[in-house]
N, CA, C and O atoms as a CHARMM CRD file, in Angstrom:
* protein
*
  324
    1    1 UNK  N     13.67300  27.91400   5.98500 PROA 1      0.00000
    2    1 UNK  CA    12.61400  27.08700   5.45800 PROA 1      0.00000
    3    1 UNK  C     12.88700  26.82100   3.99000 PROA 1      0.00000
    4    1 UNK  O     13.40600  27.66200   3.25600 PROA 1      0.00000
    5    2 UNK  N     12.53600  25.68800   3.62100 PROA 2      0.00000
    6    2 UNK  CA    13.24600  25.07100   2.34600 PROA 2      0.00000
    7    2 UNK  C     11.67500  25.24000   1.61300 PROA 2      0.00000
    8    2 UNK  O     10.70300  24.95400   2.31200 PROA 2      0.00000
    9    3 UNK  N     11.42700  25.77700  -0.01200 PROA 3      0.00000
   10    3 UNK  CA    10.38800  25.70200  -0.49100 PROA 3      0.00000
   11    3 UNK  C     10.17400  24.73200  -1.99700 PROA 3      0.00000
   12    3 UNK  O     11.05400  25.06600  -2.79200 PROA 3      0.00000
   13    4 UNK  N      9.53900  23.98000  -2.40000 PROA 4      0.00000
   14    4 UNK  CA     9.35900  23.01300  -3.30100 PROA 4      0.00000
   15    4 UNK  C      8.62800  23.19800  -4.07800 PROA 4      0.00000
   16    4 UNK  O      8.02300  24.19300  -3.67800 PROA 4      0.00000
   17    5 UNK  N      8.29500  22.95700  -4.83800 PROA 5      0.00000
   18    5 UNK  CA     7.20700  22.85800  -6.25200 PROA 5      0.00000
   19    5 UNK  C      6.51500  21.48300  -6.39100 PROA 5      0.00000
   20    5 UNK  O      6.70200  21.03700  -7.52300 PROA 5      0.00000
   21    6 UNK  N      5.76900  20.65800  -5.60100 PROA 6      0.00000
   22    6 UNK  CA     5.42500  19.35000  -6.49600 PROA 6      0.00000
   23    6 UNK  C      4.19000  19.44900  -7.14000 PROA 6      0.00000
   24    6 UNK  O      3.37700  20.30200  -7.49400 PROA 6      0.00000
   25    7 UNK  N      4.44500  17.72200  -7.15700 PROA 7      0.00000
   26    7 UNK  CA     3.55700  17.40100  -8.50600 PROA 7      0.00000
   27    7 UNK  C      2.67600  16.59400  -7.61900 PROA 7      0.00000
   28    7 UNK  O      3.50700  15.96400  -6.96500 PROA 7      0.00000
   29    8 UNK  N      1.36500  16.18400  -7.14700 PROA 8      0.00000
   30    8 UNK  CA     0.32400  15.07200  -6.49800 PROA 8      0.00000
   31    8 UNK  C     -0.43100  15.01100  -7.27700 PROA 8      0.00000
   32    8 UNK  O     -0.78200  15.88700  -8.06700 PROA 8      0.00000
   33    9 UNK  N     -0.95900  13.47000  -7.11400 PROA 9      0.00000
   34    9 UNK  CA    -1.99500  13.41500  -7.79400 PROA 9      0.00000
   35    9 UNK  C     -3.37800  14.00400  -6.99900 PROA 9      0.00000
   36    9 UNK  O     -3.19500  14.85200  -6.12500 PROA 9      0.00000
   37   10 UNK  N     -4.93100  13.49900  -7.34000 PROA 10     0.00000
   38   10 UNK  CA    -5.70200  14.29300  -6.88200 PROA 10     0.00000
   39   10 UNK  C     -6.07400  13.50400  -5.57400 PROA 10     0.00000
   40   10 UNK  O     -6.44900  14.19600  -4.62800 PROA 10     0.00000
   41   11 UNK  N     -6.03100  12.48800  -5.44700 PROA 11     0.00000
   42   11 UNK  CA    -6.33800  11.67600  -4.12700 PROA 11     0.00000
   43   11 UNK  C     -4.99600  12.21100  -3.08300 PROA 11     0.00000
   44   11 UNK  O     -5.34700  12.51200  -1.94200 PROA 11     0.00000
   45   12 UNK  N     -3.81200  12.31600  -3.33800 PROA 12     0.00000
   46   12 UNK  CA    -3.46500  12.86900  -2.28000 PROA 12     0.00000
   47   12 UNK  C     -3.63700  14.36200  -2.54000 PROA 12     0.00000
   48   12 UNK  O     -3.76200  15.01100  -1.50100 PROA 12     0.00000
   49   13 UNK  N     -3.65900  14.79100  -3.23100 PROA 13     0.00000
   50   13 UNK  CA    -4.39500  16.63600  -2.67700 PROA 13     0.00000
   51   13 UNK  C     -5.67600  16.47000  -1.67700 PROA 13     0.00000
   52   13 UNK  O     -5.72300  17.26200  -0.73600 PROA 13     0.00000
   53   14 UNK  N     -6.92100  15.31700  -1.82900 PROA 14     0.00000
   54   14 UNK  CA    -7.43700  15.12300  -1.02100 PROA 14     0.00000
   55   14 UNK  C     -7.34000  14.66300   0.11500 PROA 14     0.00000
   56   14 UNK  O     -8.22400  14.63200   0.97200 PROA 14     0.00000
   57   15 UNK  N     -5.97400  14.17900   0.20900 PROA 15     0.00000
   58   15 UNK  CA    -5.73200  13.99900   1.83400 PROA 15     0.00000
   59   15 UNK  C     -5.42300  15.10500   2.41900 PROA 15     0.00000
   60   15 UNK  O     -6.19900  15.42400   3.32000 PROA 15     0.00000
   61   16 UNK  N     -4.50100  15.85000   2.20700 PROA 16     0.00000
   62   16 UNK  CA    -4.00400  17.16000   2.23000 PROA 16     0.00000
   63   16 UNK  C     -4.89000  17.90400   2.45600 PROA 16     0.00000
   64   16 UNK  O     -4.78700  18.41300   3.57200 PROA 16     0.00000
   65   17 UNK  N     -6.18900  18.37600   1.60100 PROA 17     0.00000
   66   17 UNK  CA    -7.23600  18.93000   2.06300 PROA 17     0.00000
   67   17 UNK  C     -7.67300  18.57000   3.95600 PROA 17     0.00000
   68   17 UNK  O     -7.74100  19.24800   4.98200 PROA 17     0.00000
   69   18 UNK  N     -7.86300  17.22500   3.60800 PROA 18     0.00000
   70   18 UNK  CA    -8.87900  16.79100   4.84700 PROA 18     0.00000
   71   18 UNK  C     -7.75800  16.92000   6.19300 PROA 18     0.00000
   72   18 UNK  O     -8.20000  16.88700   7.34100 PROA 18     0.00000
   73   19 UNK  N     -6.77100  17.01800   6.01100 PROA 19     0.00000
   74   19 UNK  CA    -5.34900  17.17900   6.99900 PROA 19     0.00000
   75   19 UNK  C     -5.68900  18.38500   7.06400 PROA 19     0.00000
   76   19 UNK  O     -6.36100  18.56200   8.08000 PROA 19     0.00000
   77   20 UNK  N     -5.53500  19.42100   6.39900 PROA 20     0.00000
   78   20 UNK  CA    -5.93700  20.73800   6.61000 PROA 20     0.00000
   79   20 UNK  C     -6.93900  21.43900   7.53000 PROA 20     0.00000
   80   20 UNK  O     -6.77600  22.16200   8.51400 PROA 20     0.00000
   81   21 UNK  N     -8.26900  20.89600   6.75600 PROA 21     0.00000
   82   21 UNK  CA    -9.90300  21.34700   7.85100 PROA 21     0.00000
   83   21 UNK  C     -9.31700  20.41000   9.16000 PROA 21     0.00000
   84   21 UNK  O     -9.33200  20.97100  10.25500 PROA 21     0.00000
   85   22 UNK  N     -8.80700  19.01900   9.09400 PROA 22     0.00000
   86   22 UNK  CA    -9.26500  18.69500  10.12000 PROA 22     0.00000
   87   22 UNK  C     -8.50400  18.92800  11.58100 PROA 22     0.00000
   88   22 UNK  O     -9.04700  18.84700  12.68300 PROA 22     0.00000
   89   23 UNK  N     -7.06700  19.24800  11.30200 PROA 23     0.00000
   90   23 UNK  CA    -6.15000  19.87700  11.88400 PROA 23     0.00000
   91   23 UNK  C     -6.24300  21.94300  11.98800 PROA 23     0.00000
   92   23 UNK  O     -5.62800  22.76200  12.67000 PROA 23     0.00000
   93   24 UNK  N     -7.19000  22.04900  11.06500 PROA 24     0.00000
   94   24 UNK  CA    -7.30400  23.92200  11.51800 PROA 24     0.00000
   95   24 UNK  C     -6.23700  24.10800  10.84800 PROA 24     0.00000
   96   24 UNK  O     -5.88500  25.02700  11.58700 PROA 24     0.00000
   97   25 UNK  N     -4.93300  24.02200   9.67700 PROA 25     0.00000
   98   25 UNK  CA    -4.00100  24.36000   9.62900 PROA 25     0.00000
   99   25 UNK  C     -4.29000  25.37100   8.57200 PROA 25     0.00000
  100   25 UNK  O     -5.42000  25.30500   8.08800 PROA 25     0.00000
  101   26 UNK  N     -3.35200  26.45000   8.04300 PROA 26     0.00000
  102   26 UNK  CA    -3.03500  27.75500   7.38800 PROA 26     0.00000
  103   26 UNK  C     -3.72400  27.18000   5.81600 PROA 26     0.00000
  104   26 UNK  O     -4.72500  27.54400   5.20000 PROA 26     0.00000
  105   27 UNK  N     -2.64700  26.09600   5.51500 PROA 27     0.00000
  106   27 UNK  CA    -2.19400  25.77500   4.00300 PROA 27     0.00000
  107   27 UNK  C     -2.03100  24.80100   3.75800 PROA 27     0.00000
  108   27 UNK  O     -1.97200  23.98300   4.67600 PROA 27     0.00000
  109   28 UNK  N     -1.86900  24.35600   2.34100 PROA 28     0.00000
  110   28 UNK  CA    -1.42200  22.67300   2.71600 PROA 28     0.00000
  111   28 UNK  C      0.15800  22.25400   2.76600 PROA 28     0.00000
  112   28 UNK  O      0.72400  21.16400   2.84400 PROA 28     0.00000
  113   29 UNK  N      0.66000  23.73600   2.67800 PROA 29     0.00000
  114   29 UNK  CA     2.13700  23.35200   3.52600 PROA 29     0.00000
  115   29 UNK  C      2.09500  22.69500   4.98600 PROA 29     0.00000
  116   29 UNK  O      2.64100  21.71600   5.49600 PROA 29     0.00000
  117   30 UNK  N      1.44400  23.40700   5.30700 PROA 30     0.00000
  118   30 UNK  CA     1.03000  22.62000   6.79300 PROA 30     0.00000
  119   30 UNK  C      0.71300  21.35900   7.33400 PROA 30     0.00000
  120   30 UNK  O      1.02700  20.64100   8.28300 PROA 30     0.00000
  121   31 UNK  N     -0.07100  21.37600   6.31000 PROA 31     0.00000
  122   31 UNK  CA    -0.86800  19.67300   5.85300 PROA 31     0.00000
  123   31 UNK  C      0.42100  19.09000   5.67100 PROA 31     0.00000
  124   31 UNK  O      0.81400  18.39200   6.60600 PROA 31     0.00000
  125   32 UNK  N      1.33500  19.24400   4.46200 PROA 32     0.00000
  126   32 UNK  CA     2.14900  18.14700   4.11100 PROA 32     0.00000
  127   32 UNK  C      3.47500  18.23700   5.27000 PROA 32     0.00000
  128   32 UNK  O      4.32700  17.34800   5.23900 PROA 32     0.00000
  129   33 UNK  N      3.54200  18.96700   5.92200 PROA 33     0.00000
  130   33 UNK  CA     4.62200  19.27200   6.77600 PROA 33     0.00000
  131   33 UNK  C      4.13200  18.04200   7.87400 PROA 33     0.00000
  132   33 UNK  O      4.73900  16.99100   8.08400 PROA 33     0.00000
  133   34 UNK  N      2.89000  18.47900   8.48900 PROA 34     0.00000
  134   34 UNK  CA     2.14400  17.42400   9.46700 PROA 34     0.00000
  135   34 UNK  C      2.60200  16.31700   9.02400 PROA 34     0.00000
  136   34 UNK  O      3.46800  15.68700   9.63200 PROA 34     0.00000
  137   35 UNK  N      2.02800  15.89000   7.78400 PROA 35     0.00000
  138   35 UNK  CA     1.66900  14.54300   7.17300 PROA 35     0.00000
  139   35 UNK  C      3.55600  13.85800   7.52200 PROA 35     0.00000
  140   35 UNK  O      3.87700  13.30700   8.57600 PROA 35     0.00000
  141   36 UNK  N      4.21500  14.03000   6.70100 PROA 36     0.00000
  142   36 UNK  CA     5.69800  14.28100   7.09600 PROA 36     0.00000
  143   36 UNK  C      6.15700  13.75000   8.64500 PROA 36     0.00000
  144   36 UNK  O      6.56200  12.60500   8.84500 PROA 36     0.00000
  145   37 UNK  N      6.03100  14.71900   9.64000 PROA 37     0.00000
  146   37 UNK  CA     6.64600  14.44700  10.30000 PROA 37     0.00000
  147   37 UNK  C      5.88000  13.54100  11.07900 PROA 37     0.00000
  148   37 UNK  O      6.61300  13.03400  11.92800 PROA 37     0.00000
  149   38 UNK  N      4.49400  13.04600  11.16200 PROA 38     0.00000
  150   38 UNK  CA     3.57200  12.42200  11.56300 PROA 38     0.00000
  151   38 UNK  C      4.18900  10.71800  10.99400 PROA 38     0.00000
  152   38 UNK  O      4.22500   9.73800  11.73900 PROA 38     0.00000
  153   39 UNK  N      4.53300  10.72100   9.83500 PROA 39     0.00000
  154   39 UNK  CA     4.98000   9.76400   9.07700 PROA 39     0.00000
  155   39 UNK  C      6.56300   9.23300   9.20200 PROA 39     0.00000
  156   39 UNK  O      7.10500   8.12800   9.24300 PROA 39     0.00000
  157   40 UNK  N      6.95600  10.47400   9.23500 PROA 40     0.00000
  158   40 UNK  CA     8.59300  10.43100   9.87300 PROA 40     0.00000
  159   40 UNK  C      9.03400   9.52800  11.37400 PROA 40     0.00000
  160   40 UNK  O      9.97600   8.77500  11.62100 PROA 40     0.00000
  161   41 UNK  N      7.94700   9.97800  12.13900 PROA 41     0.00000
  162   41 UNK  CA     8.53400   9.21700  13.59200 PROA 41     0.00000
  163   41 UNK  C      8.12100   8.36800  13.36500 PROA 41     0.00000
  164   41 UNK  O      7.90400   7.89800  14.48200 PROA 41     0.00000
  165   42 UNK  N      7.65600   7.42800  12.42300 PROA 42     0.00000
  166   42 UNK  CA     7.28900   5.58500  12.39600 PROA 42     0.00000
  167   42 UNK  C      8.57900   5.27500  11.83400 PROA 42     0.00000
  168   42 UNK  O      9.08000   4.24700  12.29100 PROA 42     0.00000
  169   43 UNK  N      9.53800   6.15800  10.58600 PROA 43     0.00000
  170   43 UNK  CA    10.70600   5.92100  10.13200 PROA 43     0.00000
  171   43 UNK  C     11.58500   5.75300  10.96300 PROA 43     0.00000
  172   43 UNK  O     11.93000   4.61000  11.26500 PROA 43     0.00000
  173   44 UNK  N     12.10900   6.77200  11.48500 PROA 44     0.00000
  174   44 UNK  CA    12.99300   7.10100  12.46200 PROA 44     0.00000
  175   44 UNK  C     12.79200   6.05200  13.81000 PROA 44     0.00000
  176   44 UNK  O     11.68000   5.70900  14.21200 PROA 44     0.00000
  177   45 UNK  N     13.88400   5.68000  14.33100 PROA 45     0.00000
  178   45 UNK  CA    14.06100   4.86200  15.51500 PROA 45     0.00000
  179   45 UNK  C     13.24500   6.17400  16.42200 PROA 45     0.00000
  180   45 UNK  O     13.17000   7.33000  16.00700 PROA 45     0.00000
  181   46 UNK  N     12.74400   5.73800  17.58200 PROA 46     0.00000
  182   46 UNK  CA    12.26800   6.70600  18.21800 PROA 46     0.00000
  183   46 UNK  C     13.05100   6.55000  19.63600 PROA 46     0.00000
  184   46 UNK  O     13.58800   5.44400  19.69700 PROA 46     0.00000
  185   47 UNK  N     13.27200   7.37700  20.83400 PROA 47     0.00000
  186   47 UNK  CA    14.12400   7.19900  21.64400 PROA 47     0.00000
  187   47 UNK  C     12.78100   7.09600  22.71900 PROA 47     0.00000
  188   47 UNK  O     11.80400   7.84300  22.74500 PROA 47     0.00000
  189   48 UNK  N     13.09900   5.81100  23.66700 PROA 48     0.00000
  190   48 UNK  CA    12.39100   5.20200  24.67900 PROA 48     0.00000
  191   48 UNK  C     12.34100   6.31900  25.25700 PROA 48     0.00000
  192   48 UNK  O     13.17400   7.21400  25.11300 PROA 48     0.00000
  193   49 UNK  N     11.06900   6.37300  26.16700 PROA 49     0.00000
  194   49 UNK  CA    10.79600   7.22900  27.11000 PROA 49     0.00000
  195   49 UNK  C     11.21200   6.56500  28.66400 PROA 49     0.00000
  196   49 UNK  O     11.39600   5.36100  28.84100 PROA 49     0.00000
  197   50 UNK  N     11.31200   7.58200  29.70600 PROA 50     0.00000
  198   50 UNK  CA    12.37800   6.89900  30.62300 PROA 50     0.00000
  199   50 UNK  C     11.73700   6.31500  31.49500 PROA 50     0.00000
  200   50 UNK  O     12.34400   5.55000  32.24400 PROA 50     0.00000
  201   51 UNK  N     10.05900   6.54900  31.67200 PROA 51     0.00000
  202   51 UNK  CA     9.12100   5.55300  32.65400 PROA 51     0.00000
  203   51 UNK  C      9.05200   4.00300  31.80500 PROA 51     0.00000
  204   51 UNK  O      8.54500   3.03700  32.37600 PROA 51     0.00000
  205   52 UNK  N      9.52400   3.90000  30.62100 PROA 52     0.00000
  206   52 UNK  CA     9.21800   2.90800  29.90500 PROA 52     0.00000
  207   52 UNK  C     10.54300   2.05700  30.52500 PROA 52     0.00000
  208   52 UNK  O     10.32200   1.03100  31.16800 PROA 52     0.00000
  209   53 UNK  N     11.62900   2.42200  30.35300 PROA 53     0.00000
  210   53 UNK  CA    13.08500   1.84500  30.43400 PROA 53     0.00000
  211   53 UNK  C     12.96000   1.93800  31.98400 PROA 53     0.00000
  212   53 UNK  O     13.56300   0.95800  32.42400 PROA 53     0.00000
  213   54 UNK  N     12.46700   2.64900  32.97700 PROA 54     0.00000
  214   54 UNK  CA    12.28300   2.67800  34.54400 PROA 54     0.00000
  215   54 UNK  C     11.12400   1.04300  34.39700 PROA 54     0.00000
  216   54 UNK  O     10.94900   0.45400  35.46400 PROA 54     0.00000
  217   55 UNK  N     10.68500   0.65800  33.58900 PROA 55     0.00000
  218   55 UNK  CA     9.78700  -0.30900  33.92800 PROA 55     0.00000
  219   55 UNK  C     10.19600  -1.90800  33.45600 PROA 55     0.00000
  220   55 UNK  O      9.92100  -3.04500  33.84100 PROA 55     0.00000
  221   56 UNK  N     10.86300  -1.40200  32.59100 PROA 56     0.00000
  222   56 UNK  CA    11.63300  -2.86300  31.97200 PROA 56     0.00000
  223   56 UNK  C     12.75600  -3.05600  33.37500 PROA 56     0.00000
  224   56 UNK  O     12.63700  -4.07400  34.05600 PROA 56     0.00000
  225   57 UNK  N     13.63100  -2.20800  33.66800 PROA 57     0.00000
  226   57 UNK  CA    14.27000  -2.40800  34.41200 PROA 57     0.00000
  227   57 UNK  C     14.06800  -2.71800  35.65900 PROA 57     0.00000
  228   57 UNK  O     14.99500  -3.09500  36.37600 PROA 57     0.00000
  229   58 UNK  N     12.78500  -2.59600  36.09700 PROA 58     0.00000
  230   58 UNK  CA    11.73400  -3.22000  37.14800 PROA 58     0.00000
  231   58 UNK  C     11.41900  -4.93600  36.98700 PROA 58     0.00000
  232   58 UNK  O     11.53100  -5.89000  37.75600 PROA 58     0.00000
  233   59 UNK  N     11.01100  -4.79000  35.70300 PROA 59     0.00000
  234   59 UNK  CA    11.09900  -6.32700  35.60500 PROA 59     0.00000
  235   59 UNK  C     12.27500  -7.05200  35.50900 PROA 59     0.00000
  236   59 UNK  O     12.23500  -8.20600  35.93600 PROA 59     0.00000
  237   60 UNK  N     13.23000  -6.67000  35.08200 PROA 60     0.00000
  238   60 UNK  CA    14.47900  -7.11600  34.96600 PROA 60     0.00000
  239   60 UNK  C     14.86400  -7.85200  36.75200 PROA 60     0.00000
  240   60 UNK  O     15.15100  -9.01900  37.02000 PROA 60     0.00000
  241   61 UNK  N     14.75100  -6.88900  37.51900 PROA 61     0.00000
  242   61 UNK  CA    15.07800  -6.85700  38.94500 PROA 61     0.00000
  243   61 UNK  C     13.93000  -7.96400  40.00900 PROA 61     0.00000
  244   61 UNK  O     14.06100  -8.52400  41.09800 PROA 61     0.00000
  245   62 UNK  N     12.71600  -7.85500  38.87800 PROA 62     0.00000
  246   62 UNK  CA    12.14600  -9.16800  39.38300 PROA 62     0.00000
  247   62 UNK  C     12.06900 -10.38600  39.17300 PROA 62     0.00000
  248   62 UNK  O     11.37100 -11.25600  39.69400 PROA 62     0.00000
  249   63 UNK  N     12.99500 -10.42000  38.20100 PROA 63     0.00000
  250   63 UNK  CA    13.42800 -11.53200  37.12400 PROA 63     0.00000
  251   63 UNK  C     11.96700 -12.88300  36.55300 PROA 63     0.00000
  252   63 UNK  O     11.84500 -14.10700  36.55900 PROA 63     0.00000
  253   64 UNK  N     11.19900 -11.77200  36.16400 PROA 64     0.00000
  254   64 UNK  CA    10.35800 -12.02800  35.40000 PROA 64     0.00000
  255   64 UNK  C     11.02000 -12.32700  33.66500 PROA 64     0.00000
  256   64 UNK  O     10.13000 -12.28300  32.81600 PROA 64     0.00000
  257   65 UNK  N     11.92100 -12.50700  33.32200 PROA 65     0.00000
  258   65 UNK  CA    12.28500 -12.90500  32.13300 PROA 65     0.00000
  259   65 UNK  C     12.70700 -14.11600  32.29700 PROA 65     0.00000
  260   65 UNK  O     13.05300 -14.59600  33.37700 PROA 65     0.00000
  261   66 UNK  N     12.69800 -14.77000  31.05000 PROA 66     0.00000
  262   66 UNK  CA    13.11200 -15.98200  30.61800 PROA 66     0.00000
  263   66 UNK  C     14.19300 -16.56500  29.96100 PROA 66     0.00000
  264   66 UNK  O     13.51000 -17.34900  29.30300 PROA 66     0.00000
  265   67 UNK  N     15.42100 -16.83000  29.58600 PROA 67     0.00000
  266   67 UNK  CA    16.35000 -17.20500  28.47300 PROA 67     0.00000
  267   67 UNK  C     15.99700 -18.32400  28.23800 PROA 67     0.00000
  268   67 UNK  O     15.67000 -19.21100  29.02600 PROA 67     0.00000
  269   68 UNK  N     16.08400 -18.33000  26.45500 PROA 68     0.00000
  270   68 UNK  CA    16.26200 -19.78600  26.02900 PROA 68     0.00000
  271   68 UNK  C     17.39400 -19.99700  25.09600 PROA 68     0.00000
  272   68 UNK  O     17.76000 -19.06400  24.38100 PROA 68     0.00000
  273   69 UNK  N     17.89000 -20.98100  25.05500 PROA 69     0.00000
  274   69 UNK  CA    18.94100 -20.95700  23.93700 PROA 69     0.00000
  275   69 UNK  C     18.56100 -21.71200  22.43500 PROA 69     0.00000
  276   69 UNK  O     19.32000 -22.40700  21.76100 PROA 69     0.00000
  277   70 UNK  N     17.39100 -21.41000  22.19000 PROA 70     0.00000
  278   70 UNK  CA    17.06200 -22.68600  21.35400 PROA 70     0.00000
  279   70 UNK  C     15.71300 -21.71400  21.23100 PROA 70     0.00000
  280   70 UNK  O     15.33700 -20.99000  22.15300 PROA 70     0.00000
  281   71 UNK  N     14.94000 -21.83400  19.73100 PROA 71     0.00000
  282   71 UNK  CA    13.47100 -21.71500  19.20900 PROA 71     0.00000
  283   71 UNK  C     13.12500 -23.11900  20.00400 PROA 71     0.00000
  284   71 UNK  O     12.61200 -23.13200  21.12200 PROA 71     0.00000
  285   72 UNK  N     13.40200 -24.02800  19.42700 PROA 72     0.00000
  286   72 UNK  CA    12.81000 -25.03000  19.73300 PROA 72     0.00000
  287   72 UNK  C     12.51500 -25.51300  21.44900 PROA 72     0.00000
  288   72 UNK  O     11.72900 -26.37100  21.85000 PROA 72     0.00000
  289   73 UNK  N     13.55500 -24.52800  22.34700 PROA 73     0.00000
  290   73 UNK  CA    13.10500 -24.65400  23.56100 PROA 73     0.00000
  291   73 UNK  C     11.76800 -23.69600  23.90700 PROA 73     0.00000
  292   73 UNK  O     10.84600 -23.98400  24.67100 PROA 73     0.00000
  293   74 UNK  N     11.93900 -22.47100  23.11800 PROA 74     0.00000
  294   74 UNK  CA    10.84600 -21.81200  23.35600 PROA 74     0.00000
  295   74 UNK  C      9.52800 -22.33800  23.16900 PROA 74     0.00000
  296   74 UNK  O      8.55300 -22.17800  23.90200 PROA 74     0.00000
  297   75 UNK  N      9.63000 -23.11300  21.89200 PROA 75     0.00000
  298   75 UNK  CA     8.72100 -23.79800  21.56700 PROA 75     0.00000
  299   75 UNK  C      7.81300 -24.73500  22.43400 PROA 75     0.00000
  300   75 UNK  O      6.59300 -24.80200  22.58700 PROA 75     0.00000
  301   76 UNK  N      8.75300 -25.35100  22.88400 PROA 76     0.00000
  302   76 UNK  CA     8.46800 -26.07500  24.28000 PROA 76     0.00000
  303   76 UNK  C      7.55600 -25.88700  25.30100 PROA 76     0.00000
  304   76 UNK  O      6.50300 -26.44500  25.61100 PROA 76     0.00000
  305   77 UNK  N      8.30800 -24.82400  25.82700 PROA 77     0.00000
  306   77 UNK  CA     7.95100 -23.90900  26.82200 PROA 77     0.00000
  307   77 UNK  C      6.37600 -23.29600  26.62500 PROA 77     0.00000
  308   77 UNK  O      5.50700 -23.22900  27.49500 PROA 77     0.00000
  309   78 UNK  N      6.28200 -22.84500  25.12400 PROA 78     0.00000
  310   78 UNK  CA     4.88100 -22.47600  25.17100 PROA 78     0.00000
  311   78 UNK  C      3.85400 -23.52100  24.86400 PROA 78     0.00000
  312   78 UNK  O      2.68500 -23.35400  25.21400 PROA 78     0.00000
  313   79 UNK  N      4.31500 -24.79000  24.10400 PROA 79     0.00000
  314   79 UNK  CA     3.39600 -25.67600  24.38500 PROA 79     0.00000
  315   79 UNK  C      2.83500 -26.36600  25.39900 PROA 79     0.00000
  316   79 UNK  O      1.75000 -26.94400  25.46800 PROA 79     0.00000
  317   80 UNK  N      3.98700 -26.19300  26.42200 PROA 80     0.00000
  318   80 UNK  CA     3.67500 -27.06300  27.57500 PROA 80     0.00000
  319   80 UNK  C      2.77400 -25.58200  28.74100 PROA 80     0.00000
  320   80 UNK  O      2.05800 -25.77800  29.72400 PROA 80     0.00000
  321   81 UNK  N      3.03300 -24.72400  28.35300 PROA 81     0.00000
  322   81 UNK  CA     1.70600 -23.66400  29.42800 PROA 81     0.00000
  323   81 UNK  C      1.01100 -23.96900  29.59100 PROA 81     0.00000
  324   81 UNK  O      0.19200 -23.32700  30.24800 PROA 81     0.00000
């Protein structure tokens, strides 16, 4: 475990707080650890789950998709719906 020293201002110590009570956690290591990795998986590419990719590939096979080669065909296409 890696340990730090920072510096926050007081509005995020108050998040940190309210991460704390509202999660039950120890400390506000906890808090900022949460906050972190809570924040982290929006960074990070996330890896598809396999009912998701089992379902695209469902549609794929019903050939519910469309190609266009062109915006402007797409364009088309949705004006004329």
């Amino acid at each position: 475990m890696v340990q730090a020293m920072i510096n926050i201002s007081e509005d995020a110590n108050q998040v940190l707080n309210i991460v704390k009570a509202r999660f039950n956690l120890k400390d506000k290591s906890e808090a900022i650890e949460r906050v972190v990795l809570n924040y982290g998986g929006d960074l990070l590419e996330p890896e598809l789950r396999p009912e998701f990719i089992q379902k695209i590939r469902q549609i794929e096979k019903e050939g519910k998709f469309k190609a266009f080669d062109s915006i402007d065909e797409l364009r088309k296409d949705i004006e004329n719906a």
